[in-house]
C-alpha positions as a Python dict, from the first residue, in 0.01 Angstrom:
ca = {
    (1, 'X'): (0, 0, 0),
    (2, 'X'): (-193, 232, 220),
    (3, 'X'): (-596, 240, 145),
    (4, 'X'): (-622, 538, 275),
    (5, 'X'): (-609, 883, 32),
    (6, 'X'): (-347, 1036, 291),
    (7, 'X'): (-77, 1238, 200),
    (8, 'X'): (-164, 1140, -180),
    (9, 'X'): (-305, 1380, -381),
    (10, 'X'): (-602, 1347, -548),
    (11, 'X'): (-492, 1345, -877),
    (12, 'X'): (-193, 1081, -836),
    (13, 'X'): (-478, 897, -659),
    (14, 'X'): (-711, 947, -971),
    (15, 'X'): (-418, 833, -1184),
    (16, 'X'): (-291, 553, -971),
    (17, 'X'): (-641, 391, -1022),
    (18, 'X'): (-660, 439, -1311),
    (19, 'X'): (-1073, 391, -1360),
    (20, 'X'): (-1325, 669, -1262),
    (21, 'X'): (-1722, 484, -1215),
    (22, 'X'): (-1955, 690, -1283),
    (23, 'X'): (-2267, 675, -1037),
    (24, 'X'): (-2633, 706, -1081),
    (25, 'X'): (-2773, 678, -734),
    (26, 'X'): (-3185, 685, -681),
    (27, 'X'): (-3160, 601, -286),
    (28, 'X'): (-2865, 695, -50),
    (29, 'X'): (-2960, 449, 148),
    (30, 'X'): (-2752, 238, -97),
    (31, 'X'): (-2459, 425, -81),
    (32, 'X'): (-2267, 217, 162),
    (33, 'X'): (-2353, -53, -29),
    (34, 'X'): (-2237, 64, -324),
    (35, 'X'): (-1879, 133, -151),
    (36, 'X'): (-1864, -182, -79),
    (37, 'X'): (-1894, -332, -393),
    (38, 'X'): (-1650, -87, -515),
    (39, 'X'): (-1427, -150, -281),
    (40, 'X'): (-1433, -548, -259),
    (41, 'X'): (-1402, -527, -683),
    (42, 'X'): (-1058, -329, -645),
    (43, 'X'): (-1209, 27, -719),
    (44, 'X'): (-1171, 272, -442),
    (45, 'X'): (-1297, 521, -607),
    (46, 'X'): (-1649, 682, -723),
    (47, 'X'): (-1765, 955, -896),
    (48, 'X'): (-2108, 1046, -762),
    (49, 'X'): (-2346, 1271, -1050),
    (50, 'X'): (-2522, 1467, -985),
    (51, 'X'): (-2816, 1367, -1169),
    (52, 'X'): (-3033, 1268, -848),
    (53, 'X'): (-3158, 1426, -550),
    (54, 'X'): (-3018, 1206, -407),
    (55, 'X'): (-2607, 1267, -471),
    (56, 'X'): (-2559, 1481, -225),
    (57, 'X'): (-2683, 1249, 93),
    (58, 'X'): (-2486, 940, -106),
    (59, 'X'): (-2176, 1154, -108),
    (60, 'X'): (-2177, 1238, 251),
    (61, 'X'): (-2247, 860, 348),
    (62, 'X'): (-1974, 717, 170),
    (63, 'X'): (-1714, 1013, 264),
    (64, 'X'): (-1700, 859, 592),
    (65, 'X'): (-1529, 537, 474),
    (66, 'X'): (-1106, 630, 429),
    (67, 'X'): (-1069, 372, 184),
    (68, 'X'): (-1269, 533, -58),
    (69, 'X'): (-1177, 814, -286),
    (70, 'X'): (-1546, 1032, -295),
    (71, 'X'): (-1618, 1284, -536),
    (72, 'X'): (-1895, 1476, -743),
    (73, 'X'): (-2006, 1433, -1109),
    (74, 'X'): (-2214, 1636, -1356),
    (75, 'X'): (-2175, 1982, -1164),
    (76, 'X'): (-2299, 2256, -1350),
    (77, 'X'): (-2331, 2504, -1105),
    (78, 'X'): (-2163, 2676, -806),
    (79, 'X'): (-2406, 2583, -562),
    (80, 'X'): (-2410, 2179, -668),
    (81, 'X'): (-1962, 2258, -576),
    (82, 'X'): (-2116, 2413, -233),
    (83, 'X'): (-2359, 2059, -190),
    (84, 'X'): (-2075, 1835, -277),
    (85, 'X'): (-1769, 1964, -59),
    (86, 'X'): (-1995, 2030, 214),
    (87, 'X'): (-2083, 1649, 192),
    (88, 'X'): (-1740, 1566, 178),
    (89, 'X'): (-1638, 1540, -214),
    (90, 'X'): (-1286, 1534, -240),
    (91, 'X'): (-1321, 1625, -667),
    (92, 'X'): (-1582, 1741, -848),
    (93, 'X'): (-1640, 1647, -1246),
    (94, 'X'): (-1842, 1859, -1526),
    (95, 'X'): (-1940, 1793, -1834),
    (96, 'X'): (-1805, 2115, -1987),
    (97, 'X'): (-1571, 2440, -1907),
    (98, 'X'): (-1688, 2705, -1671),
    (99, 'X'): (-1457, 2951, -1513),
    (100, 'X'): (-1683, 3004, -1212),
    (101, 'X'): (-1703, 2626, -1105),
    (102, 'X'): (-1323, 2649, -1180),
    (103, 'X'): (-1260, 2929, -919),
    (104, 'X'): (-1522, 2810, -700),
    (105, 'X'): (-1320, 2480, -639),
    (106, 'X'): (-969, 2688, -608),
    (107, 'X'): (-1184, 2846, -349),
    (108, 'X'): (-1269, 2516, -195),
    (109, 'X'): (-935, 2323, -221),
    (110, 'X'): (-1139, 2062, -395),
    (111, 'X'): (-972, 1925, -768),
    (112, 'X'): (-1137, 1983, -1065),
    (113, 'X'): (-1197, 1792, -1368),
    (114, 'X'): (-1386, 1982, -1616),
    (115, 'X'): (-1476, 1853, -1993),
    (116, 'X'): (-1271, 2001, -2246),
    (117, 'X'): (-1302, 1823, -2609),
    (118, 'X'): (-1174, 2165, -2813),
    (119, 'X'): (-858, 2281, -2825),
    (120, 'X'): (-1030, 2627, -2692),
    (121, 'X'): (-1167, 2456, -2440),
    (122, 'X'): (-796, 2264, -2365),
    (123, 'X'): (-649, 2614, -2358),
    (124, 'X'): (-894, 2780, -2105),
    (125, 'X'): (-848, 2458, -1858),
    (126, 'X'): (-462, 2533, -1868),
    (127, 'X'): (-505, 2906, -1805),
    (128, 'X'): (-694, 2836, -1488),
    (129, 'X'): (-396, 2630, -1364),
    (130, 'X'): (-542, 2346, -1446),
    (131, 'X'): (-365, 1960, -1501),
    (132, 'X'): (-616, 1707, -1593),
    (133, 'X'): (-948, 1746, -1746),
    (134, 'X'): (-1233, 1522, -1861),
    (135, 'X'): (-1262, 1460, -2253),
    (136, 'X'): (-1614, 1406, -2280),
    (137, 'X'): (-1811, 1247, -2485),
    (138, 'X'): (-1528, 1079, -2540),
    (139, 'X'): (-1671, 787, -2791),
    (140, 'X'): (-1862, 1055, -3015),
    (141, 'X'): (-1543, 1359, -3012),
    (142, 'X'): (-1330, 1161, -3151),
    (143, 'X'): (-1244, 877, -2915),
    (144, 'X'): (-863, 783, -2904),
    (145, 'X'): (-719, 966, -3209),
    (146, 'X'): (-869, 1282, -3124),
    (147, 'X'): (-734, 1242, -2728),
    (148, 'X'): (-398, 1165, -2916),
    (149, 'X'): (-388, 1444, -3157),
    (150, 'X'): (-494, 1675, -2858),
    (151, 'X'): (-185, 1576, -2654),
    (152, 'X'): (70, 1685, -2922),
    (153, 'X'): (20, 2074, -2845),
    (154, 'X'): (-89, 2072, -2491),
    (155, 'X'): (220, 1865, -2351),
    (156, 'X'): (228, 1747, -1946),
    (157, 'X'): (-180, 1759, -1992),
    (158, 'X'): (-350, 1451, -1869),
    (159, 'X'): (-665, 1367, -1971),
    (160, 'X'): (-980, 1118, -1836),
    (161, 'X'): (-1207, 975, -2163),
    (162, 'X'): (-1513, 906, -2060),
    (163, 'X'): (-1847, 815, -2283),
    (164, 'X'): (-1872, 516, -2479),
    (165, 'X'): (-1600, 356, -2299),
    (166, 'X'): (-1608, 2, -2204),
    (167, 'X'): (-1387, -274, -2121),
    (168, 'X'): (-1404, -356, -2490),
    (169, 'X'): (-1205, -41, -2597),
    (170, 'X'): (-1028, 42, -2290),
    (171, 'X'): (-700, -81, -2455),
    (172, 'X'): (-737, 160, -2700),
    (173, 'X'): (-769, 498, -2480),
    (174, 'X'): (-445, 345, -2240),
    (175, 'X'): (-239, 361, -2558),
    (176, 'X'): (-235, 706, -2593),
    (177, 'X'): (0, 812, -2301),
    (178, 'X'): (-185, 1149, -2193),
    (179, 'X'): (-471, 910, -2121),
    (180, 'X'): (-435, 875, -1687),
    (181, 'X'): (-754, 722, -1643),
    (182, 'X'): (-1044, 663, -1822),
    (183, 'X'): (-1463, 702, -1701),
    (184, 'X'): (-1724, 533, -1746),
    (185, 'X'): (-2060, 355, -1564),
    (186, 'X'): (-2057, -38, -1729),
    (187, 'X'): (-1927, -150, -1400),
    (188, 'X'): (-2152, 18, -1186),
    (189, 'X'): (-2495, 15, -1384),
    (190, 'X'): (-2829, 181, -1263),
    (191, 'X'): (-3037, -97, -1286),
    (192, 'X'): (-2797, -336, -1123),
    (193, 'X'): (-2774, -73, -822),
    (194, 'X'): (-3092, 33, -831),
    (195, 'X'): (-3219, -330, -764),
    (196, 'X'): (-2932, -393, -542),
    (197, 'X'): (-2730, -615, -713),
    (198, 'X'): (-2423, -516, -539),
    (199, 'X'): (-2271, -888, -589),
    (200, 'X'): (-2318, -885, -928),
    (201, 'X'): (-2150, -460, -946),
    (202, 'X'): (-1838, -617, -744),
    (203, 'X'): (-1796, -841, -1029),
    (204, 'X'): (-1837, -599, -1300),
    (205, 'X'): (-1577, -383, -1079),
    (206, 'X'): (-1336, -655, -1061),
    (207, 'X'): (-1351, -766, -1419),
    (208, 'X'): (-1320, -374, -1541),
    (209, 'X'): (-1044, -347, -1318),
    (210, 'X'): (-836, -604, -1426),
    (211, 'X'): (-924, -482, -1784),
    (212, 'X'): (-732, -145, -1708),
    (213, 'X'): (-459, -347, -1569),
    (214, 'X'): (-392, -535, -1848),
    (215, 'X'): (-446, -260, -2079),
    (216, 'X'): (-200, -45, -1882),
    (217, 'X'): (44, -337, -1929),
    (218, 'X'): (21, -336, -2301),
    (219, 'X'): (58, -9, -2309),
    (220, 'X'): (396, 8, -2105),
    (221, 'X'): (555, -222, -2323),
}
């Protein structure tokens, strides 16, 4: 299998993997770091918030690498969609709906996952053309029965839990077959990055990712 992301969409990719980390970077310096430890763990993927100053110069450092999937978390605004595509996001995550990030993306020809955890919500993401979205906070809306009882009206919807999600529960949120990946930050935690830990994040990667694997495998039974 290719590691590149060509000729697969972003949202097959997304799906493929199965496992979205969430990022909290202080220092782009550790970026490539940071892709590495991803990658070596079985994760080519990252989801890069916002949150910092910082995102933006992270995002554009580990574009560069082909075997990783980049992309932009915690956007709440237009010009954060600008920031990130210019630095070479790929998707870009919110916490909630908005129209305008929606149509700013569409612009862009950048995916977009935004958090929907109402059926209102739900029914404005499909309106805008719209296939996947982020059910968020997952653990606290509801957590696997609510993603379930969600999927019954909204049919061919895929969703990504994320929020109180750990390798613990993962099992849980692969059971419910709208579910095509599920978020979260336990493999890639702040203090272990910020301190540069990046052995000890490849091992939390690999551990979380064989976690999804064998939850996937129940779940396909």
């Amino acid at each position: 299998m290719s590691t590149t992301i060509d000729r697969i969409s972003e949202v097959d990719r997304i799906t493929e993997i199965g496992l979205l980390p969430v990022v909290v970077l202080e220092d782009a310096g550790q970026a490539t770091d940071l892709a590495g430890a991803l990658i070596e763990g079985g994760l080519p993927v990252a989801e890069i918030t916002f949150r910092t100053k910082a995102a933006a110069s992270a995002i554009a450092a580990i574009s560069s690498d082909p075997r990783i999937l980049v992309g932009a978390g915690t956007v709440v605004t237009v010009e954060q969609v600008d920031r990130a595509v210019d630095a070479g996001a790929k998707f870009v995550v919110s916490p909630g709906f908005s129209r305008t990030i929606v149509e700013r993306c569409a612009e862009l020809g950048v995916l977009t996952i935004p958090g929907a955890v109402t059926a209102t919500e739900i029914m404005a993401a499909i309106d805008a053309g719209l296939s996947l979205v982020k059910f968020f906070p997952a653990g606290s809306s509801g957590g696997p029965g609510a993603v379930k009882s969600l999927s019954a009206p909204f049919a061919g919807l895929g969703f990504v839990p994320t929020g109180g999600i750990d390798a613990s529960n993962v099992a849980d949120y692969f059971a419910v077959p709208s579910v095509r990946a599920v978020g979260g930050s336990w493999m890639v935690p702040p203090d272990a990055i910020a301190s540069g830990s990046f052995d000890l994040v490849r091992d939390l990667v690999a551990s979380s990712v064989n976690a999804v694997r064998m939850a996937r495998a129940v779940s396909d039974r």
